[in-house]
C-alpha positions as CSV (number, residue, x, y, z in Angstrom):
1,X,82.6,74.8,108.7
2,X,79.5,77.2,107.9
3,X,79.5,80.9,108.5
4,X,76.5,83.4,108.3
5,X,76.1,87.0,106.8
6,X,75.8,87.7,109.6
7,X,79.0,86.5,111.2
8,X,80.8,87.5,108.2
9,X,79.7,91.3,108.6
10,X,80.6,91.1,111.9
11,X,84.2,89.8,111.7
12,X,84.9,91.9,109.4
13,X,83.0,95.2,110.3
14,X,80.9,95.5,107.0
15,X,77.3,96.0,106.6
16,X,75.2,93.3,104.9
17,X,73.0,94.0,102.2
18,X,70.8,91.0,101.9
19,X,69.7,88.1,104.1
20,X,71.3,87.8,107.1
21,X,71.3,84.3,107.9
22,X,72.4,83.4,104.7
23,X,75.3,80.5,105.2
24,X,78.4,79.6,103.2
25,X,81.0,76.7,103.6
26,X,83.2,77.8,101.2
27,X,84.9,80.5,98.8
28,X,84.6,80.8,95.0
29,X,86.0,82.8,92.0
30,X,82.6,85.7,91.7
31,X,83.1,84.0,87.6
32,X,82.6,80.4,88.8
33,X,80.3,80.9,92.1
34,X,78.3,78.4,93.6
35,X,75.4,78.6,96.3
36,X,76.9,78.1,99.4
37,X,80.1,80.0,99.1
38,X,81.3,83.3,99.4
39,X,83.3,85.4,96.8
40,X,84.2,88.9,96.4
41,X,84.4,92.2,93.7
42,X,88.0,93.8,94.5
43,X,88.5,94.5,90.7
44,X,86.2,96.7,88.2
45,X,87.0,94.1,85.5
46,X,85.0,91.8,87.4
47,X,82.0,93.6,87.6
48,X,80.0,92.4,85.0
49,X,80.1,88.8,87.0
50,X,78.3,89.8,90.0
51,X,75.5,90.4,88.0
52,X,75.2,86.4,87.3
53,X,77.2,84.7,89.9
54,X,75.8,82.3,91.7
55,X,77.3,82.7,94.6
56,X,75.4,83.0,97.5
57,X,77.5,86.2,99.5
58,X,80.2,88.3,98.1
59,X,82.0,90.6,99.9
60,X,82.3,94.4,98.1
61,X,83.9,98.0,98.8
62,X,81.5,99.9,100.6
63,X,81.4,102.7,97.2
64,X,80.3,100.1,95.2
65,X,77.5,101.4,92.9
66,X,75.7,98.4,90.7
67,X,75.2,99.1,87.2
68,X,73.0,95.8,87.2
69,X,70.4,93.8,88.7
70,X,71.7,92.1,91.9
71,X,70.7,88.1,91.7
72,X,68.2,88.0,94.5
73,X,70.0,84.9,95.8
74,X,73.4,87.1,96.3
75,X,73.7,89.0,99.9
76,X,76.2,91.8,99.6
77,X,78.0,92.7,102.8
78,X,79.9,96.3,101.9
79,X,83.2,96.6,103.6
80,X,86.2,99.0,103.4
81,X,88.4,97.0,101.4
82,X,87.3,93.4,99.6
83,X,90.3,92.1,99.3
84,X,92.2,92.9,102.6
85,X,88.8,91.7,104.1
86,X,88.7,88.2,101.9
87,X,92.5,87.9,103.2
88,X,91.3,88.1,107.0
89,X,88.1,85.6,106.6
90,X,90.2,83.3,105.1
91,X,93.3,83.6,107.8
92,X,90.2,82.9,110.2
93,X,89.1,79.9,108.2
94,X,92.2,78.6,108.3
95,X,93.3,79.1,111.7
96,X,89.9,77.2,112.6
97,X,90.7,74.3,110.4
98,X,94.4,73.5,111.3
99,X,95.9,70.5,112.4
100,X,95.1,69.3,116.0
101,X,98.4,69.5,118.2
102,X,100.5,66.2,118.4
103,X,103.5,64.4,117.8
104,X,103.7,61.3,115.4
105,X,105.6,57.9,116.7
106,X,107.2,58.2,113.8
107,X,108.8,61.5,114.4
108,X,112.9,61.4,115.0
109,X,113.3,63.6,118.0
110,X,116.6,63.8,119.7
111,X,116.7,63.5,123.3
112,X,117.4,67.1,124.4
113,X,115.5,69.2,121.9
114,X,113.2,71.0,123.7
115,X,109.4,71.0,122.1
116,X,106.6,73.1,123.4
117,X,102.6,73.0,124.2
118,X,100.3,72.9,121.5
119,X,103.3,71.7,119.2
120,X,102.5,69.6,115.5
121,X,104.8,67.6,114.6
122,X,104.3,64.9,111.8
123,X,105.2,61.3,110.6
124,X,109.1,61.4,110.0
125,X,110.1,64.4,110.8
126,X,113.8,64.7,112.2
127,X,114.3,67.2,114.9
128,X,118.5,67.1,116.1
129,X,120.0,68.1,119.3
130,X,119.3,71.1,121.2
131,X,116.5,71.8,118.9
132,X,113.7,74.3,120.4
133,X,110.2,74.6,118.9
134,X,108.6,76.9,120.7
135,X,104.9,76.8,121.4
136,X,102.2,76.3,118.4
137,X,104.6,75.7,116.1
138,X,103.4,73.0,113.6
139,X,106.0,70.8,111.2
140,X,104.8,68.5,108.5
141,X,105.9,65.3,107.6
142,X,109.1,64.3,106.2
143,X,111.2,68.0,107.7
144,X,114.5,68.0,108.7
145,X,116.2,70.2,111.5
146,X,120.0,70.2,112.3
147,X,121.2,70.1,115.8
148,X,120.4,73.9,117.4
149,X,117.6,75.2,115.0
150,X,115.1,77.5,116.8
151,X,111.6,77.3,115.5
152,X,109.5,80.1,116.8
153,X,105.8,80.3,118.6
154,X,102.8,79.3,115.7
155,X,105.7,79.2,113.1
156,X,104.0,76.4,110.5
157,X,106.8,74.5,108.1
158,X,105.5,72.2,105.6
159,X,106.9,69.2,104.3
160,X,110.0,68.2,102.8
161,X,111.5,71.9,104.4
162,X,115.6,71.1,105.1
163,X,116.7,73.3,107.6
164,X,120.8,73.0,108.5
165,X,122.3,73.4,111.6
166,X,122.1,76.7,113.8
167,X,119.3,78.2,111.7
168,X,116.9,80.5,113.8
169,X,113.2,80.8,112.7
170,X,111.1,83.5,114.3
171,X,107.8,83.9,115.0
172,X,104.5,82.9,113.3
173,X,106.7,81.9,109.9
174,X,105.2,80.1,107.2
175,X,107.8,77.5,105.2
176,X,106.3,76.3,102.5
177,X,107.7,72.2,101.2
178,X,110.8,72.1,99.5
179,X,112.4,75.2,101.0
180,X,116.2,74.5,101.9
181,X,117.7,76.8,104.9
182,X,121.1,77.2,105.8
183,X,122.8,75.1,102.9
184,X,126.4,76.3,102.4
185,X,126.6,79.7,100.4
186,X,128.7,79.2,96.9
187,X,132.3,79.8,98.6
188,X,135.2,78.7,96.6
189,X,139.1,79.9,96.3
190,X,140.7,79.3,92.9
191,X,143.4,76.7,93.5
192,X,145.7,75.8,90.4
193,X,143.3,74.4,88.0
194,X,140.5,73.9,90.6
195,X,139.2,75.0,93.6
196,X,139.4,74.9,97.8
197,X,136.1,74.9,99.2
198,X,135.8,77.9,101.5
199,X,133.8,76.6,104.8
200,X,130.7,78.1,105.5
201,X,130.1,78.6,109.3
202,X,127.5,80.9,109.8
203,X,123.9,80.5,110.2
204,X,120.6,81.9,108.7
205,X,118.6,84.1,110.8
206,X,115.0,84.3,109.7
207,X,112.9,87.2,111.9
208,X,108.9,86.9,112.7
209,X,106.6,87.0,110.2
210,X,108.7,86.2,107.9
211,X,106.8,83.8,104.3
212,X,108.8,81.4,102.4
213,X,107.9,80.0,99.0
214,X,108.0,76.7,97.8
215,X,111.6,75.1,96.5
216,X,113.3,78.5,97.9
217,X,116.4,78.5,99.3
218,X,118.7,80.4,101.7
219,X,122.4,79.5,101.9
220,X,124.1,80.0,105.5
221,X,126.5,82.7,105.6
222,X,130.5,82.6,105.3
223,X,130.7,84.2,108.9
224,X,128.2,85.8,110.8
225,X,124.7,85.5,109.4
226,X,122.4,85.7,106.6
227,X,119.2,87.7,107.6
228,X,115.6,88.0,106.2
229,X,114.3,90.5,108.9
230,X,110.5,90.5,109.8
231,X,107.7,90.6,107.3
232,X,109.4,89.6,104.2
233,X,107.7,88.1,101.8
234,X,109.2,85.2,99.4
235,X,107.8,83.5,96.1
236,X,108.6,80.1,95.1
237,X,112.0,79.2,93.9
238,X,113.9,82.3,95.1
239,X,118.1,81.8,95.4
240,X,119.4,84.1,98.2
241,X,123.1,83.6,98.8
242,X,125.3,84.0,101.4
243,X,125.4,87.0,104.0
244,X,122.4,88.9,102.0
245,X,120.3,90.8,103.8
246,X,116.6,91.4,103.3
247,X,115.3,94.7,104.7
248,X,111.6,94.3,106.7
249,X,108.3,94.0,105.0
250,X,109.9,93.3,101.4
251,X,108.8,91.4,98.9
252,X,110.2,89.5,95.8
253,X,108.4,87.4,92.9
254,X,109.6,83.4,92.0
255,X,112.7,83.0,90.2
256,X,114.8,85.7,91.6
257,X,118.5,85.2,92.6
258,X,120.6,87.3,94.6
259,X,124.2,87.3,94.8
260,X,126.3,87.4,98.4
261,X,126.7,89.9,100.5
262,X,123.8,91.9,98.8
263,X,122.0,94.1,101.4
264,X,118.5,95.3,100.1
265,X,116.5,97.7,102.2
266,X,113.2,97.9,103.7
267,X,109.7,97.6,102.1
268,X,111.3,96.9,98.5
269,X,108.6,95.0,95.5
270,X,110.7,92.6,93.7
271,X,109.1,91.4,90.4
272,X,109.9,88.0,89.1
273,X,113.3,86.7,87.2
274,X,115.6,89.6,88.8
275,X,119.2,89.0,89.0
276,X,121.4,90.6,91.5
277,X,125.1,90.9,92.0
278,X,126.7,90.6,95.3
279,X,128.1,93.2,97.5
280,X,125.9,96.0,96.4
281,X,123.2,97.7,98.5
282,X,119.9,98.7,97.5
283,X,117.9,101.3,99.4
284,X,114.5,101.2,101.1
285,X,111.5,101.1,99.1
286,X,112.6,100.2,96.0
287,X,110.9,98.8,92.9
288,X,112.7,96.2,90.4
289,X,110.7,95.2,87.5
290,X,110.9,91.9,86.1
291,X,113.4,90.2,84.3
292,X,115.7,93.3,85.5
293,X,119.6,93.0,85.9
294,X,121.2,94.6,88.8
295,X,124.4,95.2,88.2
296,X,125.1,98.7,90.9
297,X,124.2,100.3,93.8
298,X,120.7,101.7,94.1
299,X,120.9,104.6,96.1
300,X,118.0,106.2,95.6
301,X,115.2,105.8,98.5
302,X,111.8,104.8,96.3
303,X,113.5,103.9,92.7
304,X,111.8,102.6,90.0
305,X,114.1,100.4,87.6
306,X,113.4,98.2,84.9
307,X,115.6,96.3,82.2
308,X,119.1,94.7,82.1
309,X,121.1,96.6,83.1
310,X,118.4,98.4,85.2
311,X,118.0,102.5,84.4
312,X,115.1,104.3,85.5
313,X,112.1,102.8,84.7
314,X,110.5,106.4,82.8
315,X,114.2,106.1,80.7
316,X,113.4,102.2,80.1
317,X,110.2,102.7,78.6
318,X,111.7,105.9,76.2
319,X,114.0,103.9,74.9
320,X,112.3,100.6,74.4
321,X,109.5,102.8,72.2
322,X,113.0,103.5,69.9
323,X,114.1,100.0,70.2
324,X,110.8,98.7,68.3
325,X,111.2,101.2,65.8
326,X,114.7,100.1,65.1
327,X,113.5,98.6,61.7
328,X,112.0,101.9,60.5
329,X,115.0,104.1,61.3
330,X,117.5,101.7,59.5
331,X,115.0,101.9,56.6
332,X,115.0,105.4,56.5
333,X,118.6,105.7,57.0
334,X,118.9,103.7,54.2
335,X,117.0,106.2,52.1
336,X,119.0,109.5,52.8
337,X,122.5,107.8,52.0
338,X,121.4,106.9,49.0
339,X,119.5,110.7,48.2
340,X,122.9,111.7,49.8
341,X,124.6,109.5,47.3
342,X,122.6,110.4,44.6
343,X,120.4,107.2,43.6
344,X,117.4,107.4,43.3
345,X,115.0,105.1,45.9
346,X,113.3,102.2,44.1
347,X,109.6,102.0,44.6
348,X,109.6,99.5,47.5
349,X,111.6,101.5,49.5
């Protein structure tokens, strides 16, 4: 699928610098361009590669002011933002080259699920009773839904995705393979020397918009409902647990857990490798650096927190300057008991 300069500009309102006619196929790294794709220059570090890419466009902020030559071969078209334009060309190449609409023979689908128009659906793919996948909703091969799932309108779910009984998928979703919804949360009552499984009857609710990483997964609630509300955004191999909450439009790196019964607020950045205990709330807008422990409340709308146990993230960096210099201070201690004491320091120290 080929696209002009002139297309390109035009999508994406930008101005081309260049030849107009110009074509591309393809995308490319601005380090490792080829004719015939397109790359862009989001990031001053880059700059020096534009000078020698090959590529044939590349997509730049419209204050972009060379400090080189240009290649003659490379058309420029100057937009507002390179990256959140690269993002929308893509989304356009991709919706262009999707999978055609269809439902394999060898798909499992129980009698009263309801499916949709324009509905993928691939080679062994079980869908259980009272299933409804709404319109333009695409699964890949080898998915499993349990009886009652909702998926919603243009909501895509890759291969090898597990979701359990009752789960509800909104609207234009993306599920990435291996992602496990509505497994039962960790529930367990001591018993003597063991345990009693506690039953887990709730459901996950997943809102539109809503992207799922690879190997994720998302236990059911106890009672009631886990809920990722609309516009979250979720690495690969996140652990959320039982009755957490994830406010709208946040977003959280691979490896994170978090415990039940956790409620984090809206538009949150997550880094990677966070744990969180359960039944603590977080507020809107809040920043958790990676590798953090969050062990309390976070009350504070817009927080910045770093380490384990999380403080402030200004407080963090203070004292992990005096935690390097922990060596030095223990020599110098050293030093004044014994002038203290009366010895004199040997040479080496």
């Amino acid at each position: 699928m080929e696209f002009s300069a002139a297309d390109i500009a035009q999508l994406l309102e930008g101005q081309v610098e260049g030849n107009e006619q110009v074509r591309v196929s393809n995308v490319s790294k601005i380090e490792e361009g080829k004719p015939g794709t397109l790359t862009f220059l989001a990031n001053p570090k880059y700059e020096e590669h534009i000078y020698k890419t090959q590529a044939s466009i590349a997509l730049v902020g419209k204050d972009f002011m060379p400090n080189g030559s240009i290649p003659s071969s490379l058309t420029l078209i100057r937009v507002d933002d390179a990256y959140a334009s690269l993002a929308k060309l893509l989304a356009v190449y991709q919706s262009q080259s999707s999978v055609h609409p269809g439902i394999s023979e060898h798909a499992d689908i129980h009698p009263s699920a309801s499916i949709g128009q324009e509905v993928f659906i691939g080679a062994f793919v079980h869908i259980g009773a009272n299933c409804v996948i709404e319109d333009g909703a695409q699964i890949f091969p080898n998915s499993s839904l349990g009886s009652d799932v909702r998926v919603g309108k243009g909501t895509v779910i890759r291969s090898n995705v597990s979701i359990y009984e009752r789960s509800q998928i909104g609207d234009d979703c993306i599920i990435h393979g291996g992602v496990t919804i509505g497994a039962d949360g960790f529930g367990f009552a001591p018993k003597g020397s063991g345990y009693d499984k506690v039953p887990q009857i709730g459901n996950v609710v997943i809102q539109e918009g809503v992207e799922i990483g690879a190997g994720t997964c998302i236990d059911r609630a106890t009672l009631g409902s886990t809920i990722i509300e609309k516009g979250v955004k979720l690495d690969n191999l996140i652990q959320i647990a039982h009755n957490v909450v994830i406010g709208e439009n946040t977003v959280i790196a691979a490896q994170t857990g978090i415990a039940g019964s956790t409620k984090i607020g809206k538009n949150c950045m997550i880094g990677g490798q966070v744990g969180i205990i359960g039944h603590i709330e977080i507020a809107d807008e809040v920043k958790i650096a990676a590798q953090s422990g969050i062990g309390h409340p976070i009350t504070e709308v817009g927080a910045i927190v770093q380490g384990s146990p999380a403080i402030p993230n200004r407080d963090f960096k203070r004292a992990f300057v005096n935690f390097v210099k922990l060596p030095e201070f223990r020599d110098r201690l050293i030093r004044l008991e014994k002038l203290i004491a009366g010895d004199r320091p040997t040479a080496d120290e």
